[in-house]
N, CA, C and O of each residue as an XYZ file, in Angstrom:
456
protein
N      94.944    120.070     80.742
C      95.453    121.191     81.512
C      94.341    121.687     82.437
O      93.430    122.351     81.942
N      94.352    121.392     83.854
C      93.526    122.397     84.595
C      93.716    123.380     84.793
O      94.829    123.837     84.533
N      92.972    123.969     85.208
C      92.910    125.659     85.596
C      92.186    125.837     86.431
O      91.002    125.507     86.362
N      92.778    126.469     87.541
C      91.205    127.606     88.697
C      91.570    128.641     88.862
O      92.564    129.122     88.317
N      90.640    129.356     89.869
C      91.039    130.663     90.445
C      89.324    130.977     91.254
O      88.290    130.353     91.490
N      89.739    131.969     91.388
C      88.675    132.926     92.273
C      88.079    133.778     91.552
O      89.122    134.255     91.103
N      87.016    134.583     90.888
C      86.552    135.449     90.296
C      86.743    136.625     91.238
O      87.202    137.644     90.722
N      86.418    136.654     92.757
C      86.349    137.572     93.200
C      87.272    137.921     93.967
O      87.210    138.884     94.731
N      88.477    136.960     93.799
C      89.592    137.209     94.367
C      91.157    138.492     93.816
O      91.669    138.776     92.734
N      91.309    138.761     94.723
C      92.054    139.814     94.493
C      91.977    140.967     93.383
O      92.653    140.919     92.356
N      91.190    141.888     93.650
C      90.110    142.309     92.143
C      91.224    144.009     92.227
O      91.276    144.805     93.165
N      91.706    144.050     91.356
C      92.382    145.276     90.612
C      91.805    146.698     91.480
O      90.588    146.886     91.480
N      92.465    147.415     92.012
C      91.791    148.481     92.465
C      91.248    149.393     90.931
O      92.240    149.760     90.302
N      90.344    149.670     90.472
C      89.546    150.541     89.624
C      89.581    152.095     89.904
O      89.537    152.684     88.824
N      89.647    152.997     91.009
C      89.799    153.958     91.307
C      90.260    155.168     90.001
O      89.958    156.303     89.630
N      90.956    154.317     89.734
C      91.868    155.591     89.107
C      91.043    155.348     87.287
O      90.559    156.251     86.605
N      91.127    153.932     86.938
C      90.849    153.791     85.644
C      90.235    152.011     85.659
O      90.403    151.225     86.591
N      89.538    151.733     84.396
C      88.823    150.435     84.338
C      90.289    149.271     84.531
O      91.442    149.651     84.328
N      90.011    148.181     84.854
C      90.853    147.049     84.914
C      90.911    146.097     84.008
O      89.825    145.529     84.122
N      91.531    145.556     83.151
C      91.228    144.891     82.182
C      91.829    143.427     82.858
O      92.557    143.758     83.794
N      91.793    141.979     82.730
C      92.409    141.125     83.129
C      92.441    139.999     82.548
O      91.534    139.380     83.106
N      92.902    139.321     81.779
C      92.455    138.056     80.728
C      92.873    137.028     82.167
O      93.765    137.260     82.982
N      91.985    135.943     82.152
C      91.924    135.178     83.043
C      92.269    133.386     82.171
O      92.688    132.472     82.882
N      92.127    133.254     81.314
C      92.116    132.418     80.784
C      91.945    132.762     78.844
O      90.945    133.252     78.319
N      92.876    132.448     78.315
C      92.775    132.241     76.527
C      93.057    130.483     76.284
O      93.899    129.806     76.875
N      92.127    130.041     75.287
C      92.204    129.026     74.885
C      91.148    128.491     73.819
O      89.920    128.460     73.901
N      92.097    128.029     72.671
C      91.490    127.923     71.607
C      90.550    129.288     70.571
O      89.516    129.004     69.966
N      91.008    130.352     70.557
C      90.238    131.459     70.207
C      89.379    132.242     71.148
O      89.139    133.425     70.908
N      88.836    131.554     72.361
C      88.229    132.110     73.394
C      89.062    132.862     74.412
O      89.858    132.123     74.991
N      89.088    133.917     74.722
C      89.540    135.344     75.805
C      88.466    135.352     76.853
O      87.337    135.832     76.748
N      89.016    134.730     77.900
C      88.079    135.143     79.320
C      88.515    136.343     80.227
O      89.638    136.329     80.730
N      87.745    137.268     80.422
C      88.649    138.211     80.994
C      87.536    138.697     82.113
O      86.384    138.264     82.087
N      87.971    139.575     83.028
C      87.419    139.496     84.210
C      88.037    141.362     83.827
O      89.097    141.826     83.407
N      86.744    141.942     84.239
C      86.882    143.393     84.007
C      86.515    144.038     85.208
O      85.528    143.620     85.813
N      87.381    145.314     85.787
C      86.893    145.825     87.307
C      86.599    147.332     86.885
O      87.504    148.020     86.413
N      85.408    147.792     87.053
C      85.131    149.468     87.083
C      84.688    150.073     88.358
O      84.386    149.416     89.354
N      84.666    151.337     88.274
C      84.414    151.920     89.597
C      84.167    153.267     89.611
O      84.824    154.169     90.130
N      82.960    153.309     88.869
C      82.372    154.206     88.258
C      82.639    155.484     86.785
O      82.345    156.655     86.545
N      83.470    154.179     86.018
C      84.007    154.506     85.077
C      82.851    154.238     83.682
O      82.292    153.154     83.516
N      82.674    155.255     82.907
C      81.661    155.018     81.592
C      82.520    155.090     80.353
O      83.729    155.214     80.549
N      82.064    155.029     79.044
C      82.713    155.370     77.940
C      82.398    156.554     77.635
O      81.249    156.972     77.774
N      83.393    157.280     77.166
C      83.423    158.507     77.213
C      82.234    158.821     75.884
O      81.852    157.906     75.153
N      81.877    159.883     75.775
C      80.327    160.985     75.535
C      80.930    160.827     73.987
O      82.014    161.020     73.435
N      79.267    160.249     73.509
C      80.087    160.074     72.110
C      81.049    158.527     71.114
O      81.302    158.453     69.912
N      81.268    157.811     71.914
C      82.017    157.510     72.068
C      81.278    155.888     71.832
O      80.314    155.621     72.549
N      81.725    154.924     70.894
C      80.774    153.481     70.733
C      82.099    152.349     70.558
O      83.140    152.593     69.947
N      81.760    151.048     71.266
C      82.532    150.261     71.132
C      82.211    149.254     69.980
O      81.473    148.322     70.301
N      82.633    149.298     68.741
C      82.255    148.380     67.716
C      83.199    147.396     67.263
O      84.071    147.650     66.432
N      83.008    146.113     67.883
C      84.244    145.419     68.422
C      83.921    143.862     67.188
O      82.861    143.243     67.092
N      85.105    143.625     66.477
C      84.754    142.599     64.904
C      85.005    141.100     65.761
O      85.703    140.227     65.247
N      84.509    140.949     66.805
C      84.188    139.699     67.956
C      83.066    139.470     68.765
O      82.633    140.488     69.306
N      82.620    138.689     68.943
C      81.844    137.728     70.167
C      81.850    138.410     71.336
O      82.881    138.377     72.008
N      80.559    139.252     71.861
C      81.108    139.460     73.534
C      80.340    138.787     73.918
O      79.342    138.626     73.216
N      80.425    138.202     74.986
C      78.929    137.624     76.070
C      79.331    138.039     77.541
O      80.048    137.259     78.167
N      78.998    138.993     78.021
C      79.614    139.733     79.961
C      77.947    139.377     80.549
O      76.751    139.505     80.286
N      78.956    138.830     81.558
C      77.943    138.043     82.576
C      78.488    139.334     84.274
O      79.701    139.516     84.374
N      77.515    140.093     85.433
C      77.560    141.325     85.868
C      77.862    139.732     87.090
O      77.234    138.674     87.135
N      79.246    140.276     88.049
C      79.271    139.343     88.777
C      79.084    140.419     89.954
O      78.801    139.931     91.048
N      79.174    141.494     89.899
C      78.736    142.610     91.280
C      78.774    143.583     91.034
O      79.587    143.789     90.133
N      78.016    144.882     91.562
C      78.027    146.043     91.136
C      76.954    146.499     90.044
O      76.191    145.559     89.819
N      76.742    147.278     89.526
C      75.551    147.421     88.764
C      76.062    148.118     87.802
O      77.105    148.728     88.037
N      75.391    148.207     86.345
C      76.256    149.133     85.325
C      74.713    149.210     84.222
O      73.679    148.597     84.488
N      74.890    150.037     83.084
C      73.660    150.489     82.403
C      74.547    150.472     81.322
O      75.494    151.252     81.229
N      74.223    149.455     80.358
C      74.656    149.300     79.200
C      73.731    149.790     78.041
O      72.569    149.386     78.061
N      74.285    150.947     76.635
C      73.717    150.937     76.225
C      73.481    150.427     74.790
O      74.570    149.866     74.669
N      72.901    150.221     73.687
C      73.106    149.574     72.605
C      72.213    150.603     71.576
O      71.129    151.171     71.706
N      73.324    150.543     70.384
C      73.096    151.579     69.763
C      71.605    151.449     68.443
O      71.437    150.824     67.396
N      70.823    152.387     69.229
C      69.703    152.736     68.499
C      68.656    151.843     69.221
O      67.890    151.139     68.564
N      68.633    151.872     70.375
C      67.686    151.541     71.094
C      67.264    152.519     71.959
O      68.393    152.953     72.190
N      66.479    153.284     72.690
C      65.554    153.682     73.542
C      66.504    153.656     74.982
O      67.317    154.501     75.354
N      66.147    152.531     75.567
C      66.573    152.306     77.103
C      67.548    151.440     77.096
O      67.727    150.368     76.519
N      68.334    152.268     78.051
C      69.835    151.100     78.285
C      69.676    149.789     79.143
O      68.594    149.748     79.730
N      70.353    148.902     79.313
C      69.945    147.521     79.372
C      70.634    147.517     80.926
O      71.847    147.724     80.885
N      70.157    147.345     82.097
C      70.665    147.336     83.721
C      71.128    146.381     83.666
O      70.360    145.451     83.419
N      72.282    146.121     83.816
C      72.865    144.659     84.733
C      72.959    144.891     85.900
O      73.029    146.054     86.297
N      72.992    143.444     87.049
C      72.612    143.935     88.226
C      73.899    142.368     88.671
O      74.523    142.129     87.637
N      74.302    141.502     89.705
C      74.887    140.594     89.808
C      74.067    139.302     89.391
O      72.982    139.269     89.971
N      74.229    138.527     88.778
C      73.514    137.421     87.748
C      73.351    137.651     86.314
O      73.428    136.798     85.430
N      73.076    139.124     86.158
C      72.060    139.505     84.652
C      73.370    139.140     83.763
O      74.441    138.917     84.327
N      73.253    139.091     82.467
C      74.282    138.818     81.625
C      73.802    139.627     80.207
O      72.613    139.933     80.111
N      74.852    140.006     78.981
C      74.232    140.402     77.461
C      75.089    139.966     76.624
O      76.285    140.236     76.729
N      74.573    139.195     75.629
C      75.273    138.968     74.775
C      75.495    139.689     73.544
O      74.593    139.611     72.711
N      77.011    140.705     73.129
C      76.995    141.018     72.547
C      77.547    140.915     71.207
O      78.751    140.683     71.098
N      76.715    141.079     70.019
C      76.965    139.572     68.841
C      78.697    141.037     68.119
O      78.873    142.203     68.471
N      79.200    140.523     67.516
C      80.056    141.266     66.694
C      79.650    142.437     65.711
O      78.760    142.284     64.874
N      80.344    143.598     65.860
C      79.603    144.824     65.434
C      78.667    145.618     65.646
O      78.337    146.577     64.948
N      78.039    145.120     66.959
C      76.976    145.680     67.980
C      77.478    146.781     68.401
O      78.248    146.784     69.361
N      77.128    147.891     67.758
C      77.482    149.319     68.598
C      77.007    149.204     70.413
O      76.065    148.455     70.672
N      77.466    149.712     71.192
C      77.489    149.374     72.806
C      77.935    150.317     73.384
O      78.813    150.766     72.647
N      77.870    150.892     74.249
C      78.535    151.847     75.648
C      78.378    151.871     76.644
O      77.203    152.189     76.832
N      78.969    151.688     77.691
C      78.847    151.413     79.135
C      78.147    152.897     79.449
O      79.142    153.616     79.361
N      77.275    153.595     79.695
C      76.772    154.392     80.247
C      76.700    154.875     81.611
O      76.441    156.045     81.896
N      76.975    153.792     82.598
C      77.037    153.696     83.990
C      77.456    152.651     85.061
O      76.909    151.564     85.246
N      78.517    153.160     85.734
C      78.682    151.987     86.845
C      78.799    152.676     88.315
O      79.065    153.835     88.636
N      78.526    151.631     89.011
C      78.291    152.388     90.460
C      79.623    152.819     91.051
O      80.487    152.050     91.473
N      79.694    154.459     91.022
C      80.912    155.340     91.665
C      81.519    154.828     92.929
O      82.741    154.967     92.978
N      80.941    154.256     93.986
C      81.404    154.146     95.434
C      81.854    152.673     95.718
O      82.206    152.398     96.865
N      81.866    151.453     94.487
C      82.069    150.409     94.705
C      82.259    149.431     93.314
O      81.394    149.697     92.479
N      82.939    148.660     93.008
C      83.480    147.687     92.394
C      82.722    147.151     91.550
O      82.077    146.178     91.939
N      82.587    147.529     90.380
C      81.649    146.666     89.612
C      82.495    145.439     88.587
O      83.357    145.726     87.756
N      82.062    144.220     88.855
C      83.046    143.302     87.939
C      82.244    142.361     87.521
O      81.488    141.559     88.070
N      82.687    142.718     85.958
C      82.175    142.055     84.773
C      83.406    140.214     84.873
O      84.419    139.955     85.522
N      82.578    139.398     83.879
C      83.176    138.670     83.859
C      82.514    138.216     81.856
O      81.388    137.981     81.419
N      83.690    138.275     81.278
C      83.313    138.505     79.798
C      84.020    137.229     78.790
O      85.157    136.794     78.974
N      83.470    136.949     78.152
C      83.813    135.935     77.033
C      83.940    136.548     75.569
O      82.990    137.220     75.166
N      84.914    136.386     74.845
C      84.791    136.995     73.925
C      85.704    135.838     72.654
O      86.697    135.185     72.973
N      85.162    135.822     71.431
C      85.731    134.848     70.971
C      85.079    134.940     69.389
O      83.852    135.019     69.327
N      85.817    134.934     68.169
C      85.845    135.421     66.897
C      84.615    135.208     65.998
O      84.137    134.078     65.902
N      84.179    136.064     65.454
C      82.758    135.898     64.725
C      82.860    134.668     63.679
O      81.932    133.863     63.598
N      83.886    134.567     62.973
C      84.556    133.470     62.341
C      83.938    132.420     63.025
O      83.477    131.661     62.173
N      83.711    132.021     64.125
C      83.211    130.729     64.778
C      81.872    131.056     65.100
O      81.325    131.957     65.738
N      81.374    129.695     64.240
C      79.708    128.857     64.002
C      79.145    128.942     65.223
O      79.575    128.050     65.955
N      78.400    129.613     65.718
C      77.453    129.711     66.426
C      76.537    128.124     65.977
O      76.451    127.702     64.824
N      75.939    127.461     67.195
C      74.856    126.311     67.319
C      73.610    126.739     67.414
O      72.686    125.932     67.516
């Protein structure tokens, strides 16, 4: 089965609220392509997710933070974090005036890491 597309094609207006978009599922793996626009997690507030993240910053800039660390981690377009399952996390910041889009892998702790 092939598959393509565009990453940066036709990207969700974000304005109002984050974009969520699964781009591809197969075999346990969720590819999803995420659009913000100066949207954070709300104050308080931790994503502790019982899966695999790995978000690779395809534009826009955002300040991720991870829980019980010091300084939040900048993504910038290239930077990427892998976040292992049960990693407390919060988006802390994305740039208000323009499009920030993640491009994320996510896929079950259940599966053997190499």
């Amino acid at each position: 089965m092939l598959s393509q597309g565009d990453i940066l094609a036709l990207i969700a207006d974000a304005s109002e609220s984050e974009r969520f978009e699964t781009l591809l599922e197969l075999d346990g793996v969720r590819v999803e392509r995420i659009t913000s626009k100066g949207q954070v997690t709300p104050a308080g507030e931790w994503y502790d997710q019982p899966w695999h993240e790995w978000v690779l910053l395809m534009a826009g800039e955002a300040l991720v933070q991870i829980d019980g660390e010091t300084e939040a981690h900048r993504l910038v377009p290239g930077r990427w974090i892998m976040l292992p399952a049960h990693c407390r996390h919060r988006v802390e910041w994305t740039v208000p005036d323009q499009e920030t889009i993640w491009l994320a892998l996510h896929w079950s702790s259940a599966v053997q890491e190499e």
